[in-house]
PyMOL commands that place a pseudoatom at each C-alpha (Angstrom):
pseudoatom trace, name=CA, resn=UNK, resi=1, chain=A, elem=C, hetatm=0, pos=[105.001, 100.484, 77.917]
pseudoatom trace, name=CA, resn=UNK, resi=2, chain=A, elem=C, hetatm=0, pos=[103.839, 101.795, 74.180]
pseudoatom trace, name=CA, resn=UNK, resi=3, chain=A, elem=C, hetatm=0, pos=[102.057, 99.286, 72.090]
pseudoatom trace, name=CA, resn=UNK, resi=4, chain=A, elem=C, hetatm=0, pos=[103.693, 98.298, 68.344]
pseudoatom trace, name=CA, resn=UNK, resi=5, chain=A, elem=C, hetatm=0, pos=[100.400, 97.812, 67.395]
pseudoatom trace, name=CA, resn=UNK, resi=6, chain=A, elem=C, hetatm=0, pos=[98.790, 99.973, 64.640]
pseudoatom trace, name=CA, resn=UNK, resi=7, chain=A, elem=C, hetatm=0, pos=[95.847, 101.634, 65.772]
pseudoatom trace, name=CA, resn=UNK, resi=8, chain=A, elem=C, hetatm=0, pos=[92.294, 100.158, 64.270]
pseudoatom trace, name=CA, resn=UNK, resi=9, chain=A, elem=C, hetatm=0, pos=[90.908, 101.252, 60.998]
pseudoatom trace, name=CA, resn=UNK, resi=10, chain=A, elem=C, hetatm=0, pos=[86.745, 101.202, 60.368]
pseudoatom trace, name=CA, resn=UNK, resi=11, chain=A, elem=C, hetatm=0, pos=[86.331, 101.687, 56.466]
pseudoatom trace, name=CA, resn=UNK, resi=12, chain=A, elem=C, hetatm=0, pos=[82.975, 102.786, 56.107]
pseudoatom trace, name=CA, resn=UNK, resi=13, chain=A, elem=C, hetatm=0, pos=[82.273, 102.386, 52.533]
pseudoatom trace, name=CA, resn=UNK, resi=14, chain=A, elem=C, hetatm=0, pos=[84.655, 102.674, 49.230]
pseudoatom trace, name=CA, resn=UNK, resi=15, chain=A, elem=C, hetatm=0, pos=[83.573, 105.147, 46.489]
pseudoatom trace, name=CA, resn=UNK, resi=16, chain=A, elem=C, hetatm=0, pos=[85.481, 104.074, 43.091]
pseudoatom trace, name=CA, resn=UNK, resi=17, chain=A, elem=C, hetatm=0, pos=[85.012, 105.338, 39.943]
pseudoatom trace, name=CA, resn=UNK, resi=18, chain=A, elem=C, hetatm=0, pos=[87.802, 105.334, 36.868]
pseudoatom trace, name=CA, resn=UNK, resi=19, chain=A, elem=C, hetatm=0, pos=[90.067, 102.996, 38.316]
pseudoatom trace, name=CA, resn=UNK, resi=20, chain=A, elem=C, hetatm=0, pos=[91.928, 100.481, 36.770]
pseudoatom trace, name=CA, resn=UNK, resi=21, chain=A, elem=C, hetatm=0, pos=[88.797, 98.202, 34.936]
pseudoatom trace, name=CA, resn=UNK, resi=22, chain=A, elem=C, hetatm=0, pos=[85.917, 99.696, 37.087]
pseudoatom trace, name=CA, resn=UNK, resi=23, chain=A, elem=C, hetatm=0, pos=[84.002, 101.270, 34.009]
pseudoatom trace, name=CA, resn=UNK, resi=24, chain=A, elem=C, hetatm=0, pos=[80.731, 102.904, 35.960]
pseudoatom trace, name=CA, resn=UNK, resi=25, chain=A, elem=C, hetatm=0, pos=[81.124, 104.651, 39.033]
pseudoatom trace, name=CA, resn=UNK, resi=26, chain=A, elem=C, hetatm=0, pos=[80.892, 102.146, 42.127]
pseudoatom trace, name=CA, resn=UNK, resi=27, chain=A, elem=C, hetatm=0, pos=[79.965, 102.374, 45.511]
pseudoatom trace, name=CA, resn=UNK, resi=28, chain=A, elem=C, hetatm=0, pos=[80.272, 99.853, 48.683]
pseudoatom trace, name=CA, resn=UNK, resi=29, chain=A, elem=C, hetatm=0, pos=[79.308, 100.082, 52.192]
pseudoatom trace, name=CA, resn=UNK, resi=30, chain=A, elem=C, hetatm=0, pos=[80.210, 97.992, 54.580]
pseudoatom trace, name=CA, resn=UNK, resi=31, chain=A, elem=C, hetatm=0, pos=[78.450, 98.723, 57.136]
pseudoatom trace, name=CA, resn=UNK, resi=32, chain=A, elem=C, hetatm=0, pos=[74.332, 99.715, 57.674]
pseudoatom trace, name=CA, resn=UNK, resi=33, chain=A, elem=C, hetatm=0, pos=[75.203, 102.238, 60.122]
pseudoatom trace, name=CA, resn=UNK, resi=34, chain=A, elem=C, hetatm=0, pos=[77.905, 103.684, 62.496]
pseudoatom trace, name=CA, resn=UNK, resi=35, chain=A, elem=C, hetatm=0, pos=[76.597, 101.360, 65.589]
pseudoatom trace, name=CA, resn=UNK, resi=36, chain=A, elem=C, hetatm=0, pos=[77.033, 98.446, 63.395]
pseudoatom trace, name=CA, resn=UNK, resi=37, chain=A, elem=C, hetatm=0, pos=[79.777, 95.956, 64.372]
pseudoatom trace, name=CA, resn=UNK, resi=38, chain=A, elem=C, hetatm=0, pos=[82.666, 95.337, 61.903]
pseudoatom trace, name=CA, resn=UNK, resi=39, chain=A, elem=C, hetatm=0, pos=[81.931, 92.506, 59.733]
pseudoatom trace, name=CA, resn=UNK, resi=40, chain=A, elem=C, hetatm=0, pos=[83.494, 90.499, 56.610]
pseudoatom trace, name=CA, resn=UNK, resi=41, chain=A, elem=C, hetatm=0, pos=[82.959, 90.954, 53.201]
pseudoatom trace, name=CA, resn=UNK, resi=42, chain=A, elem=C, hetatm=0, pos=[83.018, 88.442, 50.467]
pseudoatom trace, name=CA, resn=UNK, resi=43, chain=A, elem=C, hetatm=0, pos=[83.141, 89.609, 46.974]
pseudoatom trace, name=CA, resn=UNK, resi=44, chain=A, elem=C, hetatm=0, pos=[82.270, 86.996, 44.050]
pseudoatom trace, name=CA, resn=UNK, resi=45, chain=A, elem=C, hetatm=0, pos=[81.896, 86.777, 40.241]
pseudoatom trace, name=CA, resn=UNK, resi=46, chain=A, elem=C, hetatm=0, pos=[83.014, 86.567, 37.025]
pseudoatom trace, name=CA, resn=UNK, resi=47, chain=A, elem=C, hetatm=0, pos=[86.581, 86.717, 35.905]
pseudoatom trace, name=CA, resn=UNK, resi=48, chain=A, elem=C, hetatm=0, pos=[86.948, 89.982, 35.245]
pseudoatom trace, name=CA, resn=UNK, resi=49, chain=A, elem=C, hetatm=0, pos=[84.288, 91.724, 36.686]
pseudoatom trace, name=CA, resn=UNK, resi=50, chain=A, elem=C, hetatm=0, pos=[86.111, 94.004, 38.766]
pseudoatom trace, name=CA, resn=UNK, resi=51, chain=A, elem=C, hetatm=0, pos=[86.876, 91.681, 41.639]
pseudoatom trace, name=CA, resn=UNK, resi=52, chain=A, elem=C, hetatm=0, pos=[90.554, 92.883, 41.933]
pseudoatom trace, name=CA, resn=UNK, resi=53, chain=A, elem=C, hetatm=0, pos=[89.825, 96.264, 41.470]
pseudoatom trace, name=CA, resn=UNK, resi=54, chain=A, elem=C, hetatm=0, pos=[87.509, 96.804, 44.332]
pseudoatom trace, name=CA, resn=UNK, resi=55, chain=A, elem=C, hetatm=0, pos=[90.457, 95.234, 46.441]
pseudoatom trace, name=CA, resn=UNK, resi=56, chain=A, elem=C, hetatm=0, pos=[93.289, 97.342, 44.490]
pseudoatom trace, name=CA, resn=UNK, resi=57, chain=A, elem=C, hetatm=0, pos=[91.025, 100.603, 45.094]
pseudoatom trace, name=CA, resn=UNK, resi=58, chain=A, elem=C, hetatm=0, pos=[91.049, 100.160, 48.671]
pseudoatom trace, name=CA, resn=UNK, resi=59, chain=A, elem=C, hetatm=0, pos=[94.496, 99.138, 49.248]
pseudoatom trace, name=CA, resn=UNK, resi=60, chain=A, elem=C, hetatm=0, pos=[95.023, 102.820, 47.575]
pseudoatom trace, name=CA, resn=UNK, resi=61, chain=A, elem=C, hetatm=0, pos=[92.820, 104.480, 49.622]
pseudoatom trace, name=CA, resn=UNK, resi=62, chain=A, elem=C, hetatm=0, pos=[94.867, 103.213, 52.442]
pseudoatom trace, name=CA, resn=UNK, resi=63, chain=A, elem=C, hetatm=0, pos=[98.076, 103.368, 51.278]
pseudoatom trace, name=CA, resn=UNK, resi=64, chain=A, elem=C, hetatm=0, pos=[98.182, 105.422, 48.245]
pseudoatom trace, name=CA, resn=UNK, resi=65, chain=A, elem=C, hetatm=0, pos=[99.718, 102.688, 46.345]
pseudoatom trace, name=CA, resn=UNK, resi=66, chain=A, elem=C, hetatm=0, pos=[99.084, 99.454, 44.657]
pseudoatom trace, name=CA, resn=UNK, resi=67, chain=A, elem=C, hetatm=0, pos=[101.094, 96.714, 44.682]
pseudoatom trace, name=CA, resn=UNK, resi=68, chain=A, elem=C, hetatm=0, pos=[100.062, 93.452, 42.881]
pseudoatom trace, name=CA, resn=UNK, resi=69, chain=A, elem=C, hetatm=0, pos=[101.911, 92.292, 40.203]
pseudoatom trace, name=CA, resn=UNK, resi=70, chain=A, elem=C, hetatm=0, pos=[104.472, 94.180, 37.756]
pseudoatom trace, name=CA, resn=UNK, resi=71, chain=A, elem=C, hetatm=0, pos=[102.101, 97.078, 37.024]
pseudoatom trace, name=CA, resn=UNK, resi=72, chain=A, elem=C, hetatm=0, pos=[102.275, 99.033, 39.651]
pseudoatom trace, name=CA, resn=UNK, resi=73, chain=A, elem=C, hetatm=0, pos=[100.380, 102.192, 40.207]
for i in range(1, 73): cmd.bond("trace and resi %d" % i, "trace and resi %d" % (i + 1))
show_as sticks, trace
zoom trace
């Protein structure tokens, strides 16, 4: 019997850099090394600050599309 399940996906870290309001280049791991267990991440400041644009950047990365709102990329 095959499995509908999607297989598991480990992001690493998320290297960003002109995208949508991220100004400086940015870089996140998210994890200290590859024996590391996966983890959460929580991501807080400012309005606007970037916030949505770390999360928009990585739904790209995985899906080569953004789709939030009316602007879509």
């Amino acid at each position: 019997m095959s499995s509908s399940r999607s297989p598991k996906v480990l992001i690493a870290s998320l290297n960003a850099e002109s995208f949508r309001g991220l100004t400086r280049p940015l870089t996140l791991s998210f994890i200290e090394d590859r024996t590391s267990e996966p983890g959460s991440l929580l991501l807080l400041g400012d309005n606007g600050t970037g916030k949505s644009a770390i999360v928009d950047a990585l739904e790209f990365a995985l899906r080569g599309r953004v789709k939030r709102g009316i602007a879509n990329i």
